[in-house]
C-alpha positions as CSV (number, residue, x, y, z in Angstrom):
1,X,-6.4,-15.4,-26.3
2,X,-9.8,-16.4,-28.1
3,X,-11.9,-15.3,-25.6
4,X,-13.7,-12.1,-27.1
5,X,-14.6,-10.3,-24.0
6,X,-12.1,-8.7,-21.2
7,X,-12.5,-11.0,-18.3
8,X,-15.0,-14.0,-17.2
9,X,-15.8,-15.6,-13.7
10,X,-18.6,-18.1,-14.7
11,X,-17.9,-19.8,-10.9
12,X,-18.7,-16.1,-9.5
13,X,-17.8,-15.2,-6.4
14,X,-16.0,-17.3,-3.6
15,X,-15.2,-15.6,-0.2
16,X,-16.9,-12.6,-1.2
17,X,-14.2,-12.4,-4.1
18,X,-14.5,-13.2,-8.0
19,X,-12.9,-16.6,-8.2
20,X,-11.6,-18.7,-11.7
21,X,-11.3,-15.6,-13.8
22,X,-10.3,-16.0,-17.0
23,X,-8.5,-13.5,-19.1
24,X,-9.8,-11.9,-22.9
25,X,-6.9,-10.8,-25.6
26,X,-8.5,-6.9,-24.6
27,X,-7.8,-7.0,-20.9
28,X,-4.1,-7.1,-21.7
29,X,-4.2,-3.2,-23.7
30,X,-4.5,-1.7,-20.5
31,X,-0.1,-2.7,-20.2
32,X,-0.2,-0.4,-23.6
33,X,-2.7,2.3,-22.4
34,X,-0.8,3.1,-19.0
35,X,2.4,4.4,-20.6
36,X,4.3,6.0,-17.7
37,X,4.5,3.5,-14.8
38,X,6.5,0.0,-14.2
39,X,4.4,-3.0,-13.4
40,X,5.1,-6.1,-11.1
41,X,3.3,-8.7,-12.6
42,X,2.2,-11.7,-11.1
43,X,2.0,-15.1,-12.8
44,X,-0.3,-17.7,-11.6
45,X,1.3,-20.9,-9.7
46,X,-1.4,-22.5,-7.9
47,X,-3.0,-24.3,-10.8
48,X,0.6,-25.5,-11.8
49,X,-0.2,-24.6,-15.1
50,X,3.1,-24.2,-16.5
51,X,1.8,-23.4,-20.0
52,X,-0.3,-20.6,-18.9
53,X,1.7,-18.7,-17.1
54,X,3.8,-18.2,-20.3
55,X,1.3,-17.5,-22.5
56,X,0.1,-15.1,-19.6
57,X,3.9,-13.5,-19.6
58,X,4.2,-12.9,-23.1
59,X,0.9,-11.3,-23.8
60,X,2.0,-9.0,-21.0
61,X,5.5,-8.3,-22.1
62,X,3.9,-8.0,-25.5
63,X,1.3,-5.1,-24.6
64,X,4.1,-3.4,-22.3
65,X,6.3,-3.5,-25.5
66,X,9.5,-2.6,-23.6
67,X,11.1,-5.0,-20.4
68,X,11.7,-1.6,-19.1
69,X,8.1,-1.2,-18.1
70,X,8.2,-4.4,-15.6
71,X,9.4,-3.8,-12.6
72,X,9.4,-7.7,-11.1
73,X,8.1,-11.0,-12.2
74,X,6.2,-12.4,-9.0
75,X,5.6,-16.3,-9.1
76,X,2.4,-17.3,-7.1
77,X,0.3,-15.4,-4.7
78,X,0.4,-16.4,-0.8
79,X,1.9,-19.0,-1.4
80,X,2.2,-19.9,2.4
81,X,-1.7,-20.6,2.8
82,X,-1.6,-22.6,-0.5
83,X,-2.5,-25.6,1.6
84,X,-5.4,-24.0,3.5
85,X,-6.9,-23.4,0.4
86,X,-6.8,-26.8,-1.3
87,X,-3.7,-25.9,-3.3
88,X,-1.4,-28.2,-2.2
89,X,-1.5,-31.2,0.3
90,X,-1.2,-29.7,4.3
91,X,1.0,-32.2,6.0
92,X,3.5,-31.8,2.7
93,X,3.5,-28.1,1.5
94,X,6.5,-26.5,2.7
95,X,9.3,-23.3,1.8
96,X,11.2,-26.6,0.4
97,X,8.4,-27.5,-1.9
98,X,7.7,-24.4,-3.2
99,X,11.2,-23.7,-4.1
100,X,11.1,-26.5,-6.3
101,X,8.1,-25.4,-8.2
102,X,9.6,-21.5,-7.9
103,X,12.7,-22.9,-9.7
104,X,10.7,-24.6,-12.7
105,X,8.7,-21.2,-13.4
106,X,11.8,-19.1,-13.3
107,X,13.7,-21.3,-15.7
108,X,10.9,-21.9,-18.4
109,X,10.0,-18.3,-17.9
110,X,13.4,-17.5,-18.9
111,X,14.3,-20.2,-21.5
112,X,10.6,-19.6,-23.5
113,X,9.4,-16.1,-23.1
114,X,11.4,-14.1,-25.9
115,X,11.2,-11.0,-24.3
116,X,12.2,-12.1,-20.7
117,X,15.6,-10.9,-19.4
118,X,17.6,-13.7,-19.3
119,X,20.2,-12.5,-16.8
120,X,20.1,-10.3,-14.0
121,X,17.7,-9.6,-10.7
122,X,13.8,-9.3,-12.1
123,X,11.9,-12.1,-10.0
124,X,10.3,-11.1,-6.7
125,X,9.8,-13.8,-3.9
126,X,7.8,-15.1,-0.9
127,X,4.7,-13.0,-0.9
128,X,3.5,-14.3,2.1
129,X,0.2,-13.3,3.1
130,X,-1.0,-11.1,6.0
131,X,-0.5,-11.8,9.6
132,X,-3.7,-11.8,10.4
133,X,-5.2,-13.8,7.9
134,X,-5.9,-17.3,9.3
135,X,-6.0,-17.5,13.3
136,X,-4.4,-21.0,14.3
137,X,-1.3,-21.6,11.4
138,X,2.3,-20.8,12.2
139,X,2.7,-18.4,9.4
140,X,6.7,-19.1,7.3
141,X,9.5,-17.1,8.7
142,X,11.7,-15.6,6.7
143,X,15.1,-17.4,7.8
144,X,13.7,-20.7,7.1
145,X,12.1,-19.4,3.9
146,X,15.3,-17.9,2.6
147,X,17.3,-20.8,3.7
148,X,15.2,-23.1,1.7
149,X,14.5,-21.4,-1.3
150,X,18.6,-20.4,-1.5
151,X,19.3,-23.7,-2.0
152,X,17.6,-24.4,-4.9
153,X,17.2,-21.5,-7.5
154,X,19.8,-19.0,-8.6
155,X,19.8,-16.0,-6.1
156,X,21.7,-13.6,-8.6
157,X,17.7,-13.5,-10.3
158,X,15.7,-12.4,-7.1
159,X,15.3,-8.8,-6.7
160,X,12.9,-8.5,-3.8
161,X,11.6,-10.1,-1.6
162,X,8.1,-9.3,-0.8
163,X,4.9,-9.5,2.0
164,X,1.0,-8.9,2.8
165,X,-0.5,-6.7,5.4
166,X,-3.7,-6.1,6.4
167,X,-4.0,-4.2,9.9
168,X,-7.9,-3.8,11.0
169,X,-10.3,-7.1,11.2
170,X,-13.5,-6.0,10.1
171,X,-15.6,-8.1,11.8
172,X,-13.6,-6.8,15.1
173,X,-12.2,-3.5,14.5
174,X,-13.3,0.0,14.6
175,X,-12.2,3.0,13.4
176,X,-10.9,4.2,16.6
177,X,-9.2,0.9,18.1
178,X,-8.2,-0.3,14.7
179,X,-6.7,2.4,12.9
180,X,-6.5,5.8,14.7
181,X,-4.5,4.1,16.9
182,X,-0.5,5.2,16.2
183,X,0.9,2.7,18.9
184,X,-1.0,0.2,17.7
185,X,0.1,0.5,14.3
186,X,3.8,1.0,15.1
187,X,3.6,-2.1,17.3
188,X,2.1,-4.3,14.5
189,X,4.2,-3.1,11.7
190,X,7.3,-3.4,13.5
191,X,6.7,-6.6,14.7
192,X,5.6,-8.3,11.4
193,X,8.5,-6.6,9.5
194,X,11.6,-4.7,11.4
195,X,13.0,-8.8,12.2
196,X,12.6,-9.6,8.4
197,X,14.0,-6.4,7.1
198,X,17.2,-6.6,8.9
199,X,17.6,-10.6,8.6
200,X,17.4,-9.7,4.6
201,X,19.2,-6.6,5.2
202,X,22.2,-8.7,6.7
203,X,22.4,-12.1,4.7
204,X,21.2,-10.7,1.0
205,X,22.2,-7.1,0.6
206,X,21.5,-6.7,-3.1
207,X,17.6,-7.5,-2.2
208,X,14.9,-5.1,-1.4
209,X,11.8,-5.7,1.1
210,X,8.8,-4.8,-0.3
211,X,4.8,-4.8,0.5
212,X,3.2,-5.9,-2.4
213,X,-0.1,-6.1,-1.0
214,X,-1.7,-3.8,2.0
215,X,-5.3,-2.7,2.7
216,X,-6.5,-0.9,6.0
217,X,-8.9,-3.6,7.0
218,X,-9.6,-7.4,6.0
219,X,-12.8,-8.6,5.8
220,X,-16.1,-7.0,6.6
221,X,-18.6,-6.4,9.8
222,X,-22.1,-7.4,7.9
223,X,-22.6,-3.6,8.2
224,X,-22.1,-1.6,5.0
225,X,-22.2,1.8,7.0
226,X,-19.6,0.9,10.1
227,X,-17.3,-0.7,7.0
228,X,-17.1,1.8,5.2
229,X,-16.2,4.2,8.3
230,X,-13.4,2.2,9.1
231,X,-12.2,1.7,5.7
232,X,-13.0,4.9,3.4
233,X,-13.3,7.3,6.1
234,X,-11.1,10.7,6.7
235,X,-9.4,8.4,9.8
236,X,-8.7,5.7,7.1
237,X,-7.0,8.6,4.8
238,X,-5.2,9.8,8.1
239,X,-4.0,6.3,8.8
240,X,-3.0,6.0,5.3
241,X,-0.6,9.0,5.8
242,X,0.8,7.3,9.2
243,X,1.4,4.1,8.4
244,X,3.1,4.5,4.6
245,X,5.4,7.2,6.3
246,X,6.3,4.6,9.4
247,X,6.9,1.8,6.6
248,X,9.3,4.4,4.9
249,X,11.4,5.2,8.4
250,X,12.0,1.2,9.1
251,X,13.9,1.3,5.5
252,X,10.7,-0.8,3.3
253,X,12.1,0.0,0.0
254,X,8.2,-0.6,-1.7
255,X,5.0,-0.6,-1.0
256,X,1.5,-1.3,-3.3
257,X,-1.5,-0.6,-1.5
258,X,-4.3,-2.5,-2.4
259,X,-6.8,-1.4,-5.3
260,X,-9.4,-3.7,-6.0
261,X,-12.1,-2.1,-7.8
262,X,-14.9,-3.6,-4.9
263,X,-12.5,-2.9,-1.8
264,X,-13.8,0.1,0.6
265,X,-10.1,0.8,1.4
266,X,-9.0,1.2,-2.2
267,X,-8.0,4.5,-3.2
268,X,-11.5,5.0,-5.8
269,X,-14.0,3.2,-7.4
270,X,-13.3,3.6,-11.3
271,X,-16.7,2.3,-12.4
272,X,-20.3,3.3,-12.5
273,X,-22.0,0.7,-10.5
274,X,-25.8,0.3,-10.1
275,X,-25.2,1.9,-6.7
276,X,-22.9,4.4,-7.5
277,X,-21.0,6.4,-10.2
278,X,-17.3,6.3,-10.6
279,X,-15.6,8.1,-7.0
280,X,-13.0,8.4,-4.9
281,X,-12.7,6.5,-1.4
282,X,-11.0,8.6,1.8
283,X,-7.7,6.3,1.3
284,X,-7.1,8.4,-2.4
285,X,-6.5,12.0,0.0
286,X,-3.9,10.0,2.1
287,X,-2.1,8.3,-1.1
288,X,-2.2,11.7,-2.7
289,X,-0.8,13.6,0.4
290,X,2.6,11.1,0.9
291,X,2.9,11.5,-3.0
292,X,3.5,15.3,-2.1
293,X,5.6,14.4,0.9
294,X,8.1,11.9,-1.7
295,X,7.8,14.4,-4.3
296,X,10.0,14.8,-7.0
297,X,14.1,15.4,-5.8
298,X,15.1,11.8,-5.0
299,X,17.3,10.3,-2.9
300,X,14.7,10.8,0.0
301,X,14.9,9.4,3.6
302,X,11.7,9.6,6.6
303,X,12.7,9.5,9.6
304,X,10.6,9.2,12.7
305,X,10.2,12.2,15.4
306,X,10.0,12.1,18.7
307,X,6.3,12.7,19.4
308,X,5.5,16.3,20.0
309,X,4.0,17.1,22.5
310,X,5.5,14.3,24.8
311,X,3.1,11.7,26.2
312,X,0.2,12.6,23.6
313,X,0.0,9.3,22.1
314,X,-2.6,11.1,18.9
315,X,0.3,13.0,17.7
316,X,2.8,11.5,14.9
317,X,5.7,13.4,12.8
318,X,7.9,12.7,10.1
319,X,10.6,14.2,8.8
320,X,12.1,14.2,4.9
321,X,15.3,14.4,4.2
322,X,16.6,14.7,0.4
323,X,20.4,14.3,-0.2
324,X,20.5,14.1,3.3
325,X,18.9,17.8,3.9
326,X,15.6,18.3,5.9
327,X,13.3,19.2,3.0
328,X,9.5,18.9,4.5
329,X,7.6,17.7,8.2
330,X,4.8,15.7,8.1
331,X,2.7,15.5,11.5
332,X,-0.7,13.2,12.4
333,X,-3.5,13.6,15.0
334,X,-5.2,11.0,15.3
335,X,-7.6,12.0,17.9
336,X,-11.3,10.5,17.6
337,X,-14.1,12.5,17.1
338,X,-17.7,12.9,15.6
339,X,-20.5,15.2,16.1
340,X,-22.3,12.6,17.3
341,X,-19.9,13.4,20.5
342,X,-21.4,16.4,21.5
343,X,-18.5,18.5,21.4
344,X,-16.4,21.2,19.9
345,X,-13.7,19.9,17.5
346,X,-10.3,19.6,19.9
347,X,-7.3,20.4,19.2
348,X,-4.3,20.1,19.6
349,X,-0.8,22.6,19.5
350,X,2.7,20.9,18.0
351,X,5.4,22.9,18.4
352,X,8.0,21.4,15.3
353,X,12.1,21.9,15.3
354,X,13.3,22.5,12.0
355,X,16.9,21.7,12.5
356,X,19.0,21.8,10.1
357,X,16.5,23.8,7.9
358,X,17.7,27.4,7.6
359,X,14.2,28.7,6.3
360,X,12.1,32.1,8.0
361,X,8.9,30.7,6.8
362,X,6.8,27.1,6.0
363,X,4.1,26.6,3.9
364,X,1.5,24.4,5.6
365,X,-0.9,21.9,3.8
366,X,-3.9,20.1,5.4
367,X,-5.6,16.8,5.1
368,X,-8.9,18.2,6.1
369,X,-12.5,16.4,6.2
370,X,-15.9,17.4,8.5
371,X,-15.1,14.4,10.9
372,X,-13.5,11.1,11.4
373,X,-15.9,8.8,10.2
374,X,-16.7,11.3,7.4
375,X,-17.6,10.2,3.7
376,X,-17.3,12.9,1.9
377,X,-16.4,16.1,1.8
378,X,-12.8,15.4,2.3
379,X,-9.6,17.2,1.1
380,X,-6.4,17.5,0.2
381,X,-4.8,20.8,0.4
382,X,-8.0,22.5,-0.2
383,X,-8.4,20.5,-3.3
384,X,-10.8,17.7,-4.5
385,X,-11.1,15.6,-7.3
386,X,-14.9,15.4,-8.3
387,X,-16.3,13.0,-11.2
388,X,-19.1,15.1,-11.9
389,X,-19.0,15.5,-15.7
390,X,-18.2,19.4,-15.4
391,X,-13.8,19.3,-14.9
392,X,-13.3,15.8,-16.6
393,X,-12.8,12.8,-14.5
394,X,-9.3,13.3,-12.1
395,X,-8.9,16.9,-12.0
396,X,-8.4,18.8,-8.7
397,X,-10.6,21.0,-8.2
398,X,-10.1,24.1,-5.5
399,X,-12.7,23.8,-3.0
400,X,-11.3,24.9,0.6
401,X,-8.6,27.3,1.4
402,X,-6.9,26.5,4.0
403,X,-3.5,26.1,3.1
404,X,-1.3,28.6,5.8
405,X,2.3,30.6,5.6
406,X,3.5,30.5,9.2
407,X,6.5,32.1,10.6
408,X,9.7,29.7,11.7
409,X,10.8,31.1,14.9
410,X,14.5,30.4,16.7
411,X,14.4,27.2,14.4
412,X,10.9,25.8,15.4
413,X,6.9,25.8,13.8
414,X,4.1,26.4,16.1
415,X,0.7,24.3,14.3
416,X,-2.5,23.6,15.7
417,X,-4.0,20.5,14.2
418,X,-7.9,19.5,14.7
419,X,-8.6,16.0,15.8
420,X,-8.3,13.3,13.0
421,X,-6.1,15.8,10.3
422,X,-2.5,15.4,9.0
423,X,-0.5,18.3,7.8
424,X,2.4,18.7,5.6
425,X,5.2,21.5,6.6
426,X,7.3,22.4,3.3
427,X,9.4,25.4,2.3
């Protein structure tokens, strides 16, 4: 709390990553400056630095100045690969273990820290990391985590239970076969999650399943121009749209995609760089489009549709459903394409059932950009959101018009969709 400036890393950078940062009294104001939003903050465990991680809570609490602005307390990061890292010894470190250490945080947390909660569900577990992280180590498993850690701390204070995910492999991946790829990213998602989500779903009830941690890719090719494709492209903003909705439709109650300031699948880049000023990243359009699809009525449930037309394995829908009416469609095509190809844009027609919608017309808006692979020059129902001094940083600005009104005929929509676009159907 002496430490004048916002953050230090006087080791600098380890995997690419700033490493041993260490925390100023003026990084904390940004808990105060961010009024309207819940936080889930995570204390560090890997140090086992008891002390720290209370001083650490309270100055957070502190700046928040209401509990009502923390969403969860998370103890430790990837904990699972603690022992890969040096953390903890490998032939020892286990969900046993852990739980041992999990219970000391959770009742010093709540015995010391004045403003903690001292009953009720506020601490969010497991946090394991992504899949596809290390090659070789049996990753935990859920049963055997929960089994373990139920035995030792008081259940009645867990309130979710929470994972990693990471889909592409930078140094493997591309755009095409990594992302743009809807079977792919149902088969992986399901996989990794569906088991876990109905083990919890069965055995604890009260908790939620949550992704605390997702980018698009992990790690990087060596090539700054085929990174950035795959990772802050129009198909990365497309994927973004496909996968968050998928998450939503196998009942994931919470998901935080990953915004590192120096990640290419973040949503922006908040800070003038020597390389760059402050911008946004293709991931921001997709964020900003399923914002629009949750929207503002509540009680809202996605559901899958069949894929339309049959057999065309670019094409994904969604459908929303508040207070169990259907309220708005969202559909994907994922089809590759670049100039470079040498061909016209194709497209393809989707022919949507509204049922159970009593409407004449639909309002449709587009995630547009100039190609897959494209940079720039992307939007969001004809909109942008430009940091170029003239509309002050994070205002939309209109820029294309091509938002539609289409007729709903004998209960059905008739779109046309250009390779690599989403659209969202409303009314």
């Amino acid at each position: 709390m002496n430490q004048e400036s916002d953050w230090s890393f006087p080791n600098g950078r380890k995997d690419n990553l700033q490493s041993n940062i260490t925390f100023g009294k003026h990084w904390f104001g940004g808990f105060k400056t961010l009024k309207n939003i819940k936080f889930i903050l995570d204390i560090p465990l890997a140090r086992c630095n008891l002390t720290n991680a209370v001083k650490f809570t309270e100055k957070c609490l502190e700046e928040m100045g209401t509990i009502n602005k923390l969403e969860a307390l998370e103890i430790g990061n990837e904990v699972d690969v603690y022992d890969d890292q040096g953390w903890r010894y490998k032939k020892t470190w286990s969900p046993r273990l852990y739980a041992r250490e999990l219970k000391s945080y959770m009742d010093t947390v709540t015995a010391k820290v004045q403003m903690f909660p001292k009953t009720g569900r506020v601490f969010q577990i497991y946090d394991k990391g992504t899949e596809i992280d290390l090659k070789t180590k049996p990753r935990w498993k859920i049963d055997n985590f929960m089994s373990n850690v139920s035995q030792v701390i008081d259940m009645s204070r867990v309130k979710q239970v929470a994972e990693h995910y990471y889909q592409a492999r930078g140094s493997k991946s591309t755009l095409h076969n990594g992302l743009l790829n809807h079977d792919h990213t149902v088969n992986l998602t399901s996989t990794q999650f569906k088991p876990e989500i109905s083990s919890i779903r069965q055995k604890y009830k009260e908790l939620k399943s949550v992704l605390s941690e997702v980018g698009n890719t992990l790690g990087s090719s060596g090539d700054k121009i085929k990174d950035a494709q795959l990772s802050s492209s129009l198909g990365s903003a497309v994927w973004t749209v496909d996968w968050m909705l998928y998450a939503m439709s196998i009942n994931i109650d919470r998901i935080n995609m990953q915004m590192g300031r120096d990640f290419p699948f973040a949503a922006w880049n908040p800070n003038s760089t020597r390389a760059s000023p402050p911008h946004l990243l293709g991931g921001f359009y997709g964020h900003v489009f399923v914002a629009d699809f949750i929207g503002r009525e509540g009680k809202l449930k996605v559901a899958q549709l069949p894929q339309q037309p049959p057999r065309n394995k670019n094409i994904s829908a969604y459908a929303g459903y508040h207070n169990g009416r259907l309220a708005k469609v969202a559909v994907t095509n994922q089809e590759y394409w670049t100039d470079e190809m040498g061909s016209r844009r194709p497209r393809t027609s989707v022919r949507v059932t509204l049922q159970g919608a009593d409407v004449r017309k639909a309002t449709v808006r587009k995630l547009w950009g100039p190609s897959s692979t494209a940079l720039k020059n992307i939007t969001w129902a004809g909109q942008d959101w430009p940091y170029d001094g003239a509309n002050g940083p994070g205002m939309p600005v209109d820029v294309k018009s091509d938002t539609e009104v289409v007729p709903v005929e004998n209960g059905a929509v008739n779109i046309s969709l250009e390779a690599t676009t989403a659209v969202l159907l409303s009314w």
